[in-house]
C-alpha positions in Angstrom: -12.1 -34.1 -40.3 -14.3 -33.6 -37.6 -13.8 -29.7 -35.7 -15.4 -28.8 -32.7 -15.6 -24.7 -31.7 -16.2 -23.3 -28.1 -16.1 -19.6 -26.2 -12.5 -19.9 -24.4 -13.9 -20.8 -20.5 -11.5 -20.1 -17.8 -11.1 -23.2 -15.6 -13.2 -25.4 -17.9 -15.3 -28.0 -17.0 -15.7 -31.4 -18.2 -18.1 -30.8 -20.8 -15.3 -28.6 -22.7 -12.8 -31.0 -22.4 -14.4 -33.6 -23.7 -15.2 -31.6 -27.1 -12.1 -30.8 -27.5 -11.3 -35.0 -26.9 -13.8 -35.8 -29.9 -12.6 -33.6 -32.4 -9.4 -33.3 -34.8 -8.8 -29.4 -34.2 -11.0 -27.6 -31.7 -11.6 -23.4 -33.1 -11.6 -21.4 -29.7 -14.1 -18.6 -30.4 -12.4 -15.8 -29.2 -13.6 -13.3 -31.3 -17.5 -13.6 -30.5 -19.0 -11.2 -27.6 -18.0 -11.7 -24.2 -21.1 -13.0 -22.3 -21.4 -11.3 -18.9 -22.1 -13.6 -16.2 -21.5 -16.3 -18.6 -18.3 -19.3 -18.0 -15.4 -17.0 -19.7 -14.1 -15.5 -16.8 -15.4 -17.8 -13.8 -16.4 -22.0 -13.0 -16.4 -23.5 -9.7 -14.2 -25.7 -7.7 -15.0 -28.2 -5.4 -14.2 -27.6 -1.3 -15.6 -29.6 1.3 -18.2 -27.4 2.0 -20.0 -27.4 -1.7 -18.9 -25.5 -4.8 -17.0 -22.1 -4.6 -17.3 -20.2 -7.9 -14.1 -18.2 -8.7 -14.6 -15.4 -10.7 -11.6 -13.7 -12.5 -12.1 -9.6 -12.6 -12.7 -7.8 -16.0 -13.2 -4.0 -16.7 -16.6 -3.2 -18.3 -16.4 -1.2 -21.3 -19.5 -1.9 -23.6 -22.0 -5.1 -24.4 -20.7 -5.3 -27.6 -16.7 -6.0 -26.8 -15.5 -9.2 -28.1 -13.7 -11.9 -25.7 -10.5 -11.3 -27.4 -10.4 -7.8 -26.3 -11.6 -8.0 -22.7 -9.5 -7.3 -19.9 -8.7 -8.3 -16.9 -9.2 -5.4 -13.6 -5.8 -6.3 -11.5 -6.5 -3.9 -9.2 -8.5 -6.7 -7.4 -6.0 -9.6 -5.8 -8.1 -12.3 -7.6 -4.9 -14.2 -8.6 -3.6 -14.4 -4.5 -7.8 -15.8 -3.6 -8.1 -17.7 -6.2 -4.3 -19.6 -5.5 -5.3 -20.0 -2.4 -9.1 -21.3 -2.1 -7.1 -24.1 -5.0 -4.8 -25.1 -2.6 -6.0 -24.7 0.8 -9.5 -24.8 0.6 -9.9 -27.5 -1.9 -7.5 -29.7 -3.5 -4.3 -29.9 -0.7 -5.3 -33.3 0.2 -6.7 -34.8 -3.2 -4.9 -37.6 -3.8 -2.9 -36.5 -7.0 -2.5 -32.6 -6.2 1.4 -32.6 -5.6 1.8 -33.8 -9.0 -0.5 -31.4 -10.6 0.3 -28.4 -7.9 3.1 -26.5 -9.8 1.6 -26.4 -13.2 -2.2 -25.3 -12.2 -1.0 -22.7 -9.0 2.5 -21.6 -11.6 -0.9 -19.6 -13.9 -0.8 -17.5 -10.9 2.8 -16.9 -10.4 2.4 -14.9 -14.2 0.8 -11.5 -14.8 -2.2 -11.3 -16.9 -3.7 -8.9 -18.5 -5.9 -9.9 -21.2 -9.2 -12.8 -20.1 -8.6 -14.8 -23.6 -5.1 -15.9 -22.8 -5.9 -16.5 -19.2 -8.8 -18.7 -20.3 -6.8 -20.2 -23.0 -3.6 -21.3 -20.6 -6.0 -23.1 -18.5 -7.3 -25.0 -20.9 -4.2 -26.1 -22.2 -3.0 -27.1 -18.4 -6.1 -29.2 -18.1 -5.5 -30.5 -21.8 -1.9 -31.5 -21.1 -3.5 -33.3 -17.6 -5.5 -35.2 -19.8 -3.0 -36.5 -22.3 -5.2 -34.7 -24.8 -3.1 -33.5 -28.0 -6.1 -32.2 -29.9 -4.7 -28.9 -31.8 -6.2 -25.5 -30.7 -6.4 -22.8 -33.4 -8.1 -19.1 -32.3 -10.9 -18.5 -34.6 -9.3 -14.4 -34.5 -6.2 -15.9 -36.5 -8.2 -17.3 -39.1 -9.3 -14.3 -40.6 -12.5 -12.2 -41.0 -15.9 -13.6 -41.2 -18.8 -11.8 -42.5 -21.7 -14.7 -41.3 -23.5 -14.8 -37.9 -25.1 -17.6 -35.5 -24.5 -20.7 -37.4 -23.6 -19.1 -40.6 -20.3 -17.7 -38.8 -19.4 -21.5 -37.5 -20.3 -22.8 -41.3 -17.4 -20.4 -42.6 -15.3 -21.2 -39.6 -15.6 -24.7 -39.9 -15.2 -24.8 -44.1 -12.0 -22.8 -43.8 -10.1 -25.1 -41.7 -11.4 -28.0 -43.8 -14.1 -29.6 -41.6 -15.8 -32.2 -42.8 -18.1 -32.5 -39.7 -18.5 -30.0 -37.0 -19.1 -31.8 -33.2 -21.5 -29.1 -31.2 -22.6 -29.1 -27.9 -26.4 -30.2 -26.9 -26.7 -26.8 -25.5 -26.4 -25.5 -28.8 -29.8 -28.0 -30.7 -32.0 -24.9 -30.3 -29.8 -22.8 -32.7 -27.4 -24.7 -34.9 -28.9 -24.9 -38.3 -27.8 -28.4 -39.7 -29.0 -26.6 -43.0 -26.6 -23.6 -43.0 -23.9 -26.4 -42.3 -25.0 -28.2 -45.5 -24.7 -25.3 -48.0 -20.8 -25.5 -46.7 -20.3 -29.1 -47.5 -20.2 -30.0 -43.2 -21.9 -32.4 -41.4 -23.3 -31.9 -38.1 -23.2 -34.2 -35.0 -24.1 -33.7 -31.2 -22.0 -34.3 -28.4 -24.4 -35.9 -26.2 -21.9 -36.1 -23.0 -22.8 -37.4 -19.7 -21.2 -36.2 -16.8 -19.0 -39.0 -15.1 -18.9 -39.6 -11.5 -16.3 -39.9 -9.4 -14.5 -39.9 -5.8 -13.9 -36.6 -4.6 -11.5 -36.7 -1.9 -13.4 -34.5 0.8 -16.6 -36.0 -0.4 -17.0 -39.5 1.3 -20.4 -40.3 2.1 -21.6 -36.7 0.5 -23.7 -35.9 -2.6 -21.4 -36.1 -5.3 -20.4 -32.4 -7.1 -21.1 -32.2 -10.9 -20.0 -29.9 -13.4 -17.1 -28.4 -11.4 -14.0 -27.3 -13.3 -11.9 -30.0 -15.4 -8.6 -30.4 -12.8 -11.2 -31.4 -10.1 -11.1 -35.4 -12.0 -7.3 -34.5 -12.7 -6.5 -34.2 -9.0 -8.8 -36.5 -7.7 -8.1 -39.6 -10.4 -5.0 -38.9 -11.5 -3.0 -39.0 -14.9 -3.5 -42.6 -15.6 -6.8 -43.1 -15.1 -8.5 -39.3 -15.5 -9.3 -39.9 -19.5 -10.7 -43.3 -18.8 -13.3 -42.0 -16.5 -14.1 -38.8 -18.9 -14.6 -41.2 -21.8 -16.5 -43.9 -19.5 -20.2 -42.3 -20.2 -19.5 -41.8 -23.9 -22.1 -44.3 -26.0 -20.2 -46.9 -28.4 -20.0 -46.1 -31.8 -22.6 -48.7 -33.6 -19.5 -48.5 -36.6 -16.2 -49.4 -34.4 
């Protein structure tokens, strides 16, 4: 069984999703430290204009807090901006928005106070846009786990049964293949390439990378929006 394991990211991009398309269960690492100015709590969208980063409000306590306890500061309207630079600023005249329009602007319409359940809800829209059924387990409901680094992802990925864990390029400088080993699990890299595509307020621009998941969703469209995020994907030599 191949697992993959990510941070939660709110609004996630392509990258993300396509992990979570490669792998039999994908372990959302909730319980690791919340990254300041990392992808947990922010990603961009794509307006006419260029990319507009949204960035969803969280109360500063210490470095050291987990993901899984952070919470979100609601005494900023982030919910009513980030609703509306969705809709008006960006996606009203994509091509496939009214079909996508009540599920993705509805996570605004609830009241959230913790970022891990907020991140976790929007990956599951943009999951469920995809036709992507992969199961999604919180590494926090697994248990306890004494290891570190690659050590901690060894014991993750040995307790759900892994037989391969599927990381991220980002991670080759880190991930210990050897560590992996000791727990009977294989490693393999992702190696994804970002597909191109039309964005609707784009013709005859620069085409905008690495924006957040439901940009292909609205833009391509159900039927053809897993297509295009498997298109760069190099064939497996075995079948």
């Amino acid at each position: 069984m191949r697992v993959a394991m990510h941070q939660p990211h709110y609004l996630p991009w392509l990258g993300l999703i396509d992990k979570v398309d490669q792998s039999d269960l994908f372990v959302v690492l909730d319980q690791v430290q919340y990254e300041r100015r990392g992808w947990q709590n922010r990603n961009y969208v794509a307006a006419k204009s260029g990319p507009v980063l949204l960035t969803v409000p969280v109360i500063q306590r210490n470095r050291g807090e987990r993901i899984l306890d952070k919470t979100i500061d609601n005494s900023h309207p982030w919910q009513e901006k980030h609703r509306r630079t969705l809709e008006e600023h960006c996606y009203r005249g994509a091509p496939f928005w009214p079909g996508f329009r009540e599920g993705i602007l509805g996570l605004y319409e609830q009241e959230w106070e913790n970022l891990a359940d907020l991140a976790m809800a929007t990956m599951r829209t943009a999951l469920d846009g995809f036709g992507i059924r992969t199961p999604l387990v919180r590494a926090s409901e697994l248990g306890e786990f004494p290891g570190q680094k690659s050590e901690l992802l060894a014991q993750l990925a040995a307790k759900v049964g892994a037989t391969t864990m599927l990381s991220g390029d980002g991670a080759r400088g880190y991930v210990d293949a050897g560590v992996f080993s000791r727990y009977g699990v294989a490693v393999e890299w992702q190696e994804f390439r970002h597909p191109a595509y039309t964005q609707h307020h784009r013709a005859g621009e620069e085409f905008l990378p690495r924006m957040a998941a439901l940009d292909l969703l609205v833009n391509a469209g159900p039927a053809d929006a897993l297509r295009v995020l498997r298109s760069t994907r190099t064939p497996d030599p075995g079948g």
